[in-house]
PyMOL Python script that loads the backbone (N, CA, C, O; Angstrom):
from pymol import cmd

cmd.read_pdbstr("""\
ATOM      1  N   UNK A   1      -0.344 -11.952  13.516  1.00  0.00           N
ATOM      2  CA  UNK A   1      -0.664 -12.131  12.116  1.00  0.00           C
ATOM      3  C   UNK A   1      -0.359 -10.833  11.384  1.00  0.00           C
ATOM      4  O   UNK A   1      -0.574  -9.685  11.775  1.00  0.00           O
ATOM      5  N   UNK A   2       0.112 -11.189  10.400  1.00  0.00           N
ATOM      6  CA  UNK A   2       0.599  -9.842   9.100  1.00  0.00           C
ATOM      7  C   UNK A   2      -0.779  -9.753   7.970  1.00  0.00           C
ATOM      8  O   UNK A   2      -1.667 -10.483   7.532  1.00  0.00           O
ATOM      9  N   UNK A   3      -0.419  -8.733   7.882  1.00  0.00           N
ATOM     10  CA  UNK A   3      -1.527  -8.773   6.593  1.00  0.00           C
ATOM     11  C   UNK A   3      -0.977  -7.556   5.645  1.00  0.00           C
ATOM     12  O   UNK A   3      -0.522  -6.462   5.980  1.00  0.00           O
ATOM     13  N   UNK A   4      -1.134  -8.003   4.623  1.00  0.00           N
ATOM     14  CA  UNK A   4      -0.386  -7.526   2.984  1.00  0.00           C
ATOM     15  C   UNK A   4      -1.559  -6.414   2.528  1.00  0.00           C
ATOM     16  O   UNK A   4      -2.661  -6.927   2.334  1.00  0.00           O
ATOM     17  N   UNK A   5      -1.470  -4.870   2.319  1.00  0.00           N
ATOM     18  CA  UNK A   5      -2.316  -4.108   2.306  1.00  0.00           C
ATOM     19  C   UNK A   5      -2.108  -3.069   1.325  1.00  0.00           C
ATOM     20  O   UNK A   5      -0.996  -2.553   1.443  1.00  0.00           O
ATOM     21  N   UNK A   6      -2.789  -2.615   0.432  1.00  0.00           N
ATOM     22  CA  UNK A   6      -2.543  -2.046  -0.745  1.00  0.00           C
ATOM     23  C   UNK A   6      -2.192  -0.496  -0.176  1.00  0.00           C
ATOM     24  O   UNK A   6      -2.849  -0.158   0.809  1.00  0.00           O
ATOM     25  N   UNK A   7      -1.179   0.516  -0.726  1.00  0.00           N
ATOM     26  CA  UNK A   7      -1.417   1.859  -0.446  1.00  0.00           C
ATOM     27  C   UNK A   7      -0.819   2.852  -1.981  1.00  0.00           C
ATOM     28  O   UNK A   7      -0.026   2.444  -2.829  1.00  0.00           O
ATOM     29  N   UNK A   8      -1.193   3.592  -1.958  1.00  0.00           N
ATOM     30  CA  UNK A   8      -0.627   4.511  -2.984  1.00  0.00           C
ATOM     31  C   UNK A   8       0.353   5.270  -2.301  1.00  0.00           C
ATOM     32  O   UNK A   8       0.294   5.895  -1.242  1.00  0.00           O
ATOM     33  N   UNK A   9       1.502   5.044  -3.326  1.00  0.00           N
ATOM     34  CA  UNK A   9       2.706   6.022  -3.528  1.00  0.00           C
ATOM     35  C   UNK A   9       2.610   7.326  -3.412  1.00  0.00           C
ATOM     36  O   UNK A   9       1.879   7.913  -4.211  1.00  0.00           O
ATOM     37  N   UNK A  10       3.130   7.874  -2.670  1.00  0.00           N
ATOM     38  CA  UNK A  10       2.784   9.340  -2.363  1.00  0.00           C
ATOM     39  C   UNK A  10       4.198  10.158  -2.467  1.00  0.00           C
ATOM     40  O   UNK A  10       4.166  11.381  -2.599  1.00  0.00           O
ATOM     41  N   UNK A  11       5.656   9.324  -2.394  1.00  0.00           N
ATOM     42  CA  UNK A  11       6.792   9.992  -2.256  1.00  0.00           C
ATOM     43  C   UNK A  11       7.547   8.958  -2.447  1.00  0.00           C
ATOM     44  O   UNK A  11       7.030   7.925  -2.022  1.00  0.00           O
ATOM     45  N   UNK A  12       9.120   8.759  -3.173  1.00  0.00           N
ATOM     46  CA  UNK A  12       9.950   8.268  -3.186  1.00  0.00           C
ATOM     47  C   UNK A  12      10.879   9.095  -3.052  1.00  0.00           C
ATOM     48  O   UNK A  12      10.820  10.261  -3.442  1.00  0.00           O
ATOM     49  N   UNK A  13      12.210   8.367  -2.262  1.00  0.00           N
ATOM     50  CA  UNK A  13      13.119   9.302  -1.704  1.00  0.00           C
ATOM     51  C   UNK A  13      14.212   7.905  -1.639  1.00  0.00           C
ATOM     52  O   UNK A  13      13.966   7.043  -0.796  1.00  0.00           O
ATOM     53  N   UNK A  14      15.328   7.748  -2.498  1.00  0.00           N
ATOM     54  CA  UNK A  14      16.281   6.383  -2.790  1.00  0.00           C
ATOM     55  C   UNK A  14      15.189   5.181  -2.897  1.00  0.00           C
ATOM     56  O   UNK A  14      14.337   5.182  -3.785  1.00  0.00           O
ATOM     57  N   UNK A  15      15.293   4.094  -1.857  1.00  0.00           N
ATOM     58  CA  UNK A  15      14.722   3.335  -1.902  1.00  0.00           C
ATOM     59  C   UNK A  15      13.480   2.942  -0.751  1.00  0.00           C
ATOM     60  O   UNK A  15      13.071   2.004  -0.068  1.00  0.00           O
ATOM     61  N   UNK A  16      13.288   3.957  -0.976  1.00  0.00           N
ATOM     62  CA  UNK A  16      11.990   4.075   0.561  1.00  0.00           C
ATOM     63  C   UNK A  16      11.016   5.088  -0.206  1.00  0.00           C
ATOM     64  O   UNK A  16      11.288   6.064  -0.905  1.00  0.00           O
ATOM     65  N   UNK A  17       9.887   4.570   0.132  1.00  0.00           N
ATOM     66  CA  UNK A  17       8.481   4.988  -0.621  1.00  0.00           C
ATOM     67  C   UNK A  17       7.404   5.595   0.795  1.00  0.00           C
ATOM     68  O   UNK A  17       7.286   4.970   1.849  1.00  0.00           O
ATOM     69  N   UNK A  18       6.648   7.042   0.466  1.00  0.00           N
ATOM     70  CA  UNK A  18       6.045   7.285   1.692  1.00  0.00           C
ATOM     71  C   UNK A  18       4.668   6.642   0.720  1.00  0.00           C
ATOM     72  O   UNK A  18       4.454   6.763  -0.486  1.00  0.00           O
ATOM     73  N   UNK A  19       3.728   5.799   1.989  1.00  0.00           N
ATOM     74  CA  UNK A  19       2.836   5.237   1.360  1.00  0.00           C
ATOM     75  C   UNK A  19       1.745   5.755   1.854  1.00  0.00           C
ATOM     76  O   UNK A  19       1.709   5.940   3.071  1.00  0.00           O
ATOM     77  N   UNK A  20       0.593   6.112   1.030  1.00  0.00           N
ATOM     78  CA  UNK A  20      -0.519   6.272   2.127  1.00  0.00           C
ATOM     79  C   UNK A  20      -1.829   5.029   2.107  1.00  0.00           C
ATOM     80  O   UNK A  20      -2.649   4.920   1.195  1.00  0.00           O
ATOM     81  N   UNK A  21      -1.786   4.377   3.040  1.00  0.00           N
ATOM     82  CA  UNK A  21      -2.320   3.053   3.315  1.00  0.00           C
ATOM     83  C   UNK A  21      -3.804   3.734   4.234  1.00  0.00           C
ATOM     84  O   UNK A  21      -3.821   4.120   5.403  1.00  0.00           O
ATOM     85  N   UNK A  22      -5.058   3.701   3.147  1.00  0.00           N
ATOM     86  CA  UNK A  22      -6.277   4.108   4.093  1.00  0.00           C
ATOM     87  C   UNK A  22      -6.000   5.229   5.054  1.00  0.00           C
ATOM     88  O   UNK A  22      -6.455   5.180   6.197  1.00  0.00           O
ATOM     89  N   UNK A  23      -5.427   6.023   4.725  1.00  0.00           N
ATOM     90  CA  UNK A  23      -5.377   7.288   5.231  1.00  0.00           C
ATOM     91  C   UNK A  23      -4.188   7.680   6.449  1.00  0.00           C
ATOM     92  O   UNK A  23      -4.089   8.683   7.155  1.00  0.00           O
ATOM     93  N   UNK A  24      -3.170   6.177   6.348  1.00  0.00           N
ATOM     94  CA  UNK A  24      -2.215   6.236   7.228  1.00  0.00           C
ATOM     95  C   UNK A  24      -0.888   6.620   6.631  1.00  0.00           C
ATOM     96  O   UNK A  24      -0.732   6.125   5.514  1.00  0.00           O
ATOM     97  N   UNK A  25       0.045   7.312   7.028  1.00  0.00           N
ATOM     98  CA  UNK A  25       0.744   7.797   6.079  1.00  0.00           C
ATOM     99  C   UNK A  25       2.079   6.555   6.745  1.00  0.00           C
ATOM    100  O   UNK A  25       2.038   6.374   7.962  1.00  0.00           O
ATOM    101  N   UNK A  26       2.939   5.942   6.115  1.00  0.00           N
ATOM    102  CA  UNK A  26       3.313   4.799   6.239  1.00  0.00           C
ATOM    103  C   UNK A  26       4.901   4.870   5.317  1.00  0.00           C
ATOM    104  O   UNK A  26       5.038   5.543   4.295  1.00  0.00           O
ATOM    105  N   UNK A  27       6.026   4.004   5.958  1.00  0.00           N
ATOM    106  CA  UNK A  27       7.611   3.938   5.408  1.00  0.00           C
ATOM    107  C   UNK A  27       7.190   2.554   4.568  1.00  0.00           C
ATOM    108  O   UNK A  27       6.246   1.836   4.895  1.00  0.00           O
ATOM    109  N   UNK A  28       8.014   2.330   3.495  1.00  0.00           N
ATOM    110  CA  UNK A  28       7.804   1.202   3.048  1.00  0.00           C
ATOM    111  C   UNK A  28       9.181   0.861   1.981  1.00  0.00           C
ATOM    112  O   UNK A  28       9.274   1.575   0.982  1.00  0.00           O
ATOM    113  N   UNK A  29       9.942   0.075   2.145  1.00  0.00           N
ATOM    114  CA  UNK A  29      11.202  -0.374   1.426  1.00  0.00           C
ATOM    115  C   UNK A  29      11.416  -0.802  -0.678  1.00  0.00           C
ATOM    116  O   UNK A  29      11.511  -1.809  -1.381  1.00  0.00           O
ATOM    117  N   UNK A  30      11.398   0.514  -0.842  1.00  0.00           N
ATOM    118  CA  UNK A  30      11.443  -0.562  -2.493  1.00  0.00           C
ATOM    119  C   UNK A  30      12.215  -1.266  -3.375  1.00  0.00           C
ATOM    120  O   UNK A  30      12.156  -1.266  -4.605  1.00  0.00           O
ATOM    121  N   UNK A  31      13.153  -2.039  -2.431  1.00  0.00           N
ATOM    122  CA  UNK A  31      14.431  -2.970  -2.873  1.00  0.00           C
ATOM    123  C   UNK A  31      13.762  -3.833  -3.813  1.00  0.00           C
ATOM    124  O   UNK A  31      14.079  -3.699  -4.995  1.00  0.00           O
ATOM    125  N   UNK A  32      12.664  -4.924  -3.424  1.00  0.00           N
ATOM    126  CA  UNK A  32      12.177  -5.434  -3.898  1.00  0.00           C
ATOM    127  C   UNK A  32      11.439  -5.515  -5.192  1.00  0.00           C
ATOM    128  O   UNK A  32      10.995  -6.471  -5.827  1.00  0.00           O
ATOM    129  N   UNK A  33      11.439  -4.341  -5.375  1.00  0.00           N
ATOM    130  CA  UNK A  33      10.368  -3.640  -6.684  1.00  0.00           C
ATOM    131  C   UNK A  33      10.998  -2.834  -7.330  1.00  0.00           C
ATOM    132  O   UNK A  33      11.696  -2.001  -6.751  1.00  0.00           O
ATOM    133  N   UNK A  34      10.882  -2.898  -9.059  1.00  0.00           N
ATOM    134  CA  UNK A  34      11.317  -2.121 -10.047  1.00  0.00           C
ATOM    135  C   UNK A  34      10.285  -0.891 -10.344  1.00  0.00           C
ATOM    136  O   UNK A  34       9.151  -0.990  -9.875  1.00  0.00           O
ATOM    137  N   UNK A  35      10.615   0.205 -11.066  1.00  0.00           N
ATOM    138  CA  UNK A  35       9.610   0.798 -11.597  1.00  0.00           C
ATOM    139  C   UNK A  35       8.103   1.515 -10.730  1.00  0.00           C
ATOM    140  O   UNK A  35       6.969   1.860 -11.062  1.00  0.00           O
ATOM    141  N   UNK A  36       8.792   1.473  -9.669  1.00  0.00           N
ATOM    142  CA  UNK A  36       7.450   2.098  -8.875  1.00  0.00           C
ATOM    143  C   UNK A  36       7.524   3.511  -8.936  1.00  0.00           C
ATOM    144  O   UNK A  36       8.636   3.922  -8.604  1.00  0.00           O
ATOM    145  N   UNK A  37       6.363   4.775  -9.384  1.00  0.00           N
ATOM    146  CA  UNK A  37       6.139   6.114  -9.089  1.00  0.00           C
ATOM    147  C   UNK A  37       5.359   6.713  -8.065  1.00  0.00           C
ATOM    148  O   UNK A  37       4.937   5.860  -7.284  1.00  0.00           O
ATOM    149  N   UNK A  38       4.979   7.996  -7.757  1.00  0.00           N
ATOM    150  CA  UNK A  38       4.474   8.297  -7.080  1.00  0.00           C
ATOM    151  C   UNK A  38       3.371   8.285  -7.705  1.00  0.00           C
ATOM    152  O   UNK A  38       3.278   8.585  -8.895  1.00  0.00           O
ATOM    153  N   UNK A  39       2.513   7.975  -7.054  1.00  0.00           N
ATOM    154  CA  UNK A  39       1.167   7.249  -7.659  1.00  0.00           C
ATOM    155  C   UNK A  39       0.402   6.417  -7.714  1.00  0.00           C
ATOM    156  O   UNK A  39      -0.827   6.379  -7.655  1.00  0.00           O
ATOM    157  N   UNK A  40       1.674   5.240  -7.911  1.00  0.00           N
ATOM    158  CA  UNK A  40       1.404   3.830  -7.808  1.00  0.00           C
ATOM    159  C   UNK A  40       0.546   3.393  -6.609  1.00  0.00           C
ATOM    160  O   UNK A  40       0.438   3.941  -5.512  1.00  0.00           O
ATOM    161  N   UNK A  41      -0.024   2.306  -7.064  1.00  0.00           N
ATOM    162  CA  UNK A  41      -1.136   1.596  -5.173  1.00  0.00           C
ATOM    163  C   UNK A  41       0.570   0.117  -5.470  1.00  0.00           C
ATOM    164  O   UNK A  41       0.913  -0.435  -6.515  1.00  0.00           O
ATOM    165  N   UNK A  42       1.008   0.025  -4.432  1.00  0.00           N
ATOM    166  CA  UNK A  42       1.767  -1.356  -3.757  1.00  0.00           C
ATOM    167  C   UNK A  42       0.589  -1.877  -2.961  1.00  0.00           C
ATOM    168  O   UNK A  42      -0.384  -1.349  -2.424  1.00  0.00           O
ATOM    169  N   UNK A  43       1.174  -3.460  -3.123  1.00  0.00           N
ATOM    170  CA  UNK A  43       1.215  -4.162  -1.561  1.00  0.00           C
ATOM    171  C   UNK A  43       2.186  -4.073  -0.506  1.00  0.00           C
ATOM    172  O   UNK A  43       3.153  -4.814  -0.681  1.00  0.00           O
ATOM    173  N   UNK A  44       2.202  -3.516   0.333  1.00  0.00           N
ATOM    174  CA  UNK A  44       2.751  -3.164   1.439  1.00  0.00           C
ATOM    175  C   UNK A  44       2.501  -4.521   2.360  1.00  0.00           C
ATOM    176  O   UNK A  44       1.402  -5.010   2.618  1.00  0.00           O
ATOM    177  N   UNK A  45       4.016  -5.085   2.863  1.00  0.00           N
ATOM    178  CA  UNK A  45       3.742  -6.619   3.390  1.00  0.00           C
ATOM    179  C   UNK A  45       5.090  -6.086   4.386  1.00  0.00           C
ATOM    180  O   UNK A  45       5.998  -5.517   3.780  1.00  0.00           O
ATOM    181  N   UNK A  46       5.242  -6.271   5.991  1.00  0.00           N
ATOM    182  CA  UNK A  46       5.983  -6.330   6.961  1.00  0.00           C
ATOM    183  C   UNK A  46       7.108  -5.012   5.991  1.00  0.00           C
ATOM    184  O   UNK A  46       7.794  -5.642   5.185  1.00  0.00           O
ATOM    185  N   UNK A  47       7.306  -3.987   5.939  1.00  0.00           N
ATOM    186  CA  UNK A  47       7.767  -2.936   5.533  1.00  0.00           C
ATOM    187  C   UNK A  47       8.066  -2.891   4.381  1.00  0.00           C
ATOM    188  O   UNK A  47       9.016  -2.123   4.226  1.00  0.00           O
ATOM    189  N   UNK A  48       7.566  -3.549   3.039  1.00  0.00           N
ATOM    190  CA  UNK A  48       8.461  -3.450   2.302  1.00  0.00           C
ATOM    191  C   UNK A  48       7.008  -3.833   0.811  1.00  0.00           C
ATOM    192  O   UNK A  48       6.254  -4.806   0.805  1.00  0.00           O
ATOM    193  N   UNK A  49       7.054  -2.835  -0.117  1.00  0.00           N
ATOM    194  CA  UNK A  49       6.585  -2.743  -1.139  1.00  0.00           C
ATOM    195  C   UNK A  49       6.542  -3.871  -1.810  1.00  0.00           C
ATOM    196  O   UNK A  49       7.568  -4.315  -2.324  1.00  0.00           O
ATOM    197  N   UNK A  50       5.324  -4.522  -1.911  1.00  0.00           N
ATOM    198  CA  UNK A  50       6.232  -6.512  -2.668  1.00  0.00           C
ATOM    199  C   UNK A  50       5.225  -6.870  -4.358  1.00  0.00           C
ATOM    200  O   UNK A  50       5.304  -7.906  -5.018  1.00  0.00           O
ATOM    201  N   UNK A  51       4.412  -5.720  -4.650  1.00  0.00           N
ATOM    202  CA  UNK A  51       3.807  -6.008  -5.640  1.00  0.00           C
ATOM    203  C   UNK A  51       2.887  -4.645  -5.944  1.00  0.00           C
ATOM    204  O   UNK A  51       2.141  -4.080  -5.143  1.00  0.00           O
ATOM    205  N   UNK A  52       3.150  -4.289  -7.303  1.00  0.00           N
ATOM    206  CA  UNK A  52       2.063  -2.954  -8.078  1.00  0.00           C
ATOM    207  C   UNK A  52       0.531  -3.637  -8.409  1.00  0.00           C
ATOM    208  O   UNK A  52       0.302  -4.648  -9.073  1.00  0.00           O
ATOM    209  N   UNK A  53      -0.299  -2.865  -7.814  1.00  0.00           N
ATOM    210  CA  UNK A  53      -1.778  -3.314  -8.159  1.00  0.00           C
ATOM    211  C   UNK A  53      -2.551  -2.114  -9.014  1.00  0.00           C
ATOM    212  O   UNK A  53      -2.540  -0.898  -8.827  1.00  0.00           O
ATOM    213  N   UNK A  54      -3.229  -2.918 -10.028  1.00  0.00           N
ATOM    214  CA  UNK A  54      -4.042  -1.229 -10.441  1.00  0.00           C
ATOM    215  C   UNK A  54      -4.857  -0.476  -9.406  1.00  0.00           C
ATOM    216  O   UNK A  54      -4.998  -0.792  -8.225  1.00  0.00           O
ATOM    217  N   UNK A  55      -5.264   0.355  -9.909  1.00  0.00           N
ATOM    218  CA  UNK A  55      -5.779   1.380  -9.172  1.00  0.00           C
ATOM    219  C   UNK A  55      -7.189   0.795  -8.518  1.00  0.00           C
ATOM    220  O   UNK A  55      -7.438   0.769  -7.312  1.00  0.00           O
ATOM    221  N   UNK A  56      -8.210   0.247  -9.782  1.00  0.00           N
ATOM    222  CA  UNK A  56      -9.562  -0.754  -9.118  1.00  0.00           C
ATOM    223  C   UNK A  56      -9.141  -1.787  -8.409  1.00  0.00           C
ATOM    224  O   UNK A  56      -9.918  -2.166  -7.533  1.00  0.00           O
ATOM    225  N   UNK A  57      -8.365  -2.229  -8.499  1.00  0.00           N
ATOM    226  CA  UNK A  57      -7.930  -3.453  -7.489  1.00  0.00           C
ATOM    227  C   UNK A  57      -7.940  -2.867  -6.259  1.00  0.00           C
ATOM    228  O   UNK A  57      -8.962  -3.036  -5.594  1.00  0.00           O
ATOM    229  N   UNK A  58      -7.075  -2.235  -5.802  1.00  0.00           N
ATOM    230  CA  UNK A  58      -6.298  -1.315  -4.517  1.00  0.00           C
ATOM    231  C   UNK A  58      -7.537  -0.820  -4.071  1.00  0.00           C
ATOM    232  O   UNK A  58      -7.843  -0.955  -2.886  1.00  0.00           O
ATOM    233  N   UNK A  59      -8.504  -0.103  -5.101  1.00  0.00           N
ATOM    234  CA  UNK A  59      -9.692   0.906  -3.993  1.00  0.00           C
ATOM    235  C   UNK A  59     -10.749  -0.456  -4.172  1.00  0.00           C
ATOM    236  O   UNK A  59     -11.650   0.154  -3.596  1.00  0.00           O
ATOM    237  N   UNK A  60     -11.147  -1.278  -4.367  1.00  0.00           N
ATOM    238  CA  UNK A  60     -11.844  -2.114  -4.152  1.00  0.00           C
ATOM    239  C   UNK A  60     -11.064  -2.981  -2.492  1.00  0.00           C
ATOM    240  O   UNK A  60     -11.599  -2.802  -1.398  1.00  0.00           O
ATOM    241  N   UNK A  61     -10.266  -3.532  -2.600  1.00  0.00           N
ATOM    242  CA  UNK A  61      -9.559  -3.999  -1.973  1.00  0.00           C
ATOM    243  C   UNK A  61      -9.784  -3.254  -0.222  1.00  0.00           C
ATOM    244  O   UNK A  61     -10.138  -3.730   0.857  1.00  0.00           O
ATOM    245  N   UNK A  62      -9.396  -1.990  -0.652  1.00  0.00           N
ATOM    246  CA  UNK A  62      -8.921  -1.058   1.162  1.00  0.00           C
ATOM    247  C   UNK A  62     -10.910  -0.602   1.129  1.00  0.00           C
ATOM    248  O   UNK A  62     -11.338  -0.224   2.220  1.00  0.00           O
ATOM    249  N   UNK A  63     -11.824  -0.652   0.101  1.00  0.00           N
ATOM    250  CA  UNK A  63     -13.222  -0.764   0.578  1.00  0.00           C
ATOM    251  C   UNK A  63     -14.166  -2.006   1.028  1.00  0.00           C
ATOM    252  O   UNK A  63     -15.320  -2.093   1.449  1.00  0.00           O
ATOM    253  N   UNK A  64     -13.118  -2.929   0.736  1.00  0.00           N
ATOM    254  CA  UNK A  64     -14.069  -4.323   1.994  1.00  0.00           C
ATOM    255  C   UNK A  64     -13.188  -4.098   3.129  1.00  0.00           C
ATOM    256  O   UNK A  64     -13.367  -4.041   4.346  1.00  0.00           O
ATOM    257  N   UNK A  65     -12.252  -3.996   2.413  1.00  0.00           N
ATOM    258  CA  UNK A  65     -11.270  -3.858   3.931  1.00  0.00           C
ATOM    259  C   UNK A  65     -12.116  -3.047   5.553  1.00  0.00           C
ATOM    260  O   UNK A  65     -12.311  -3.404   6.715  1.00  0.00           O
ATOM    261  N   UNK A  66     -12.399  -1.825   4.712  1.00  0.00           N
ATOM    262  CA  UNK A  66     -12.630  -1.133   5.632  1.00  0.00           C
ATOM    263  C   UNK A  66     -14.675  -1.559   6.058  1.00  0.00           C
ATOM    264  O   UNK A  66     -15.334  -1.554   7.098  1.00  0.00           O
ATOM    265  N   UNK A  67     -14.843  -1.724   5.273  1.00  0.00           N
ATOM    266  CA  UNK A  67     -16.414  -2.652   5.158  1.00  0.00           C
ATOM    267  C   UNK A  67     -16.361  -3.477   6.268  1.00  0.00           C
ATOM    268  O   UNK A  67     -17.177  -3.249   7.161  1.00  0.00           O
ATOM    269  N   UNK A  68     -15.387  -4.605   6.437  1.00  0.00           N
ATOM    270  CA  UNK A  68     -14.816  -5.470   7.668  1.00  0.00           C
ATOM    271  C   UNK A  68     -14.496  -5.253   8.678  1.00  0.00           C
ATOM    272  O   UNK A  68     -14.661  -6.101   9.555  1.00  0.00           O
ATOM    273  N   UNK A  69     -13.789  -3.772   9.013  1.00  0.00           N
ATOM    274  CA  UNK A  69     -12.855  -3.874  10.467  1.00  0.00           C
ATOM    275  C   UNK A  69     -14.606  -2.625  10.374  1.00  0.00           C
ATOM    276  O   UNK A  69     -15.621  -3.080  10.900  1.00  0.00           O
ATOM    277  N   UNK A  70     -14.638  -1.967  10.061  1.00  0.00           N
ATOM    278  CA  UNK A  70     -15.969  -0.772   9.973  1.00  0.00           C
ATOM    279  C   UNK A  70     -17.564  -1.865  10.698  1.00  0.00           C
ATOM    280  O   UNK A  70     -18.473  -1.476  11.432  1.00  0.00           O
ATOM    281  N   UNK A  71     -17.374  -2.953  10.226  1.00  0.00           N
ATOM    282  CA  UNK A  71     -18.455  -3.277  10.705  1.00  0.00           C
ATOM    283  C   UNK A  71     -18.860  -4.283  11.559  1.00  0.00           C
ATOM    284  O   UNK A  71     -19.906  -4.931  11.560  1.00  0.00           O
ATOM    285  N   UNK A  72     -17.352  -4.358  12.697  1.00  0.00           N
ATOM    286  CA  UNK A  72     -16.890  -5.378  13.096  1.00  0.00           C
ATOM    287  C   UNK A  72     -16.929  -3.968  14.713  1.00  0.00           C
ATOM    288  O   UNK A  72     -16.292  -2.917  14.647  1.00  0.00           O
ATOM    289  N   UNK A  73     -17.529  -4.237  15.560  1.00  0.00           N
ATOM    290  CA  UNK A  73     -18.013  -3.059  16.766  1.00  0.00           C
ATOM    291  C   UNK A  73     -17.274  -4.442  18.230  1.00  0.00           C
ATOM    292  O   UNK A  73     -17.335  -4.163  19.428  1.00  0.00           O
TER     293      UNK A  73
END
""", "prot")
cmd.dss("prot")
cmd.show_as("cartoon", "prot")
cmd.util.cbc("prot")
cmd.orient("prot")
């Protein structure tokens, strides 16, 4: 199973974005996507940047996230 996971933009370099996904530092493809900066939170889906989320979305989002796998022993 895949799962689609928000990270902030930390570097663009052509069309490859360094992402940092919950503290993982991560490659991610931005063919798919216009207009992305360093900064930005993506959805990060099987390598490749597929949607811009605001910023409350993204840290709400990676805090159940981590609420879930965190409280899951």
């Amino acid at each position: 199973m895949c799962i689609a996971i928000p990270g902030r933009v930390i570097g663009i370099k052509g069309d490859m974005a360094n992402v940092d996904v919950a503290g993982t530092k991560k490659e991610a493809s931005l063919m798919l996507m216009e207009d992305v900066k360093v900064g930005d939170y993506v959805i990060v889906h099987a390598g490749f940047a597929i949607q811009k989320v605001d910023d409350d979305e993204a840290i709400e989002t990676l805090r159940l996230l981590n609420e879930f796998i965190g409280g899951r022993q």
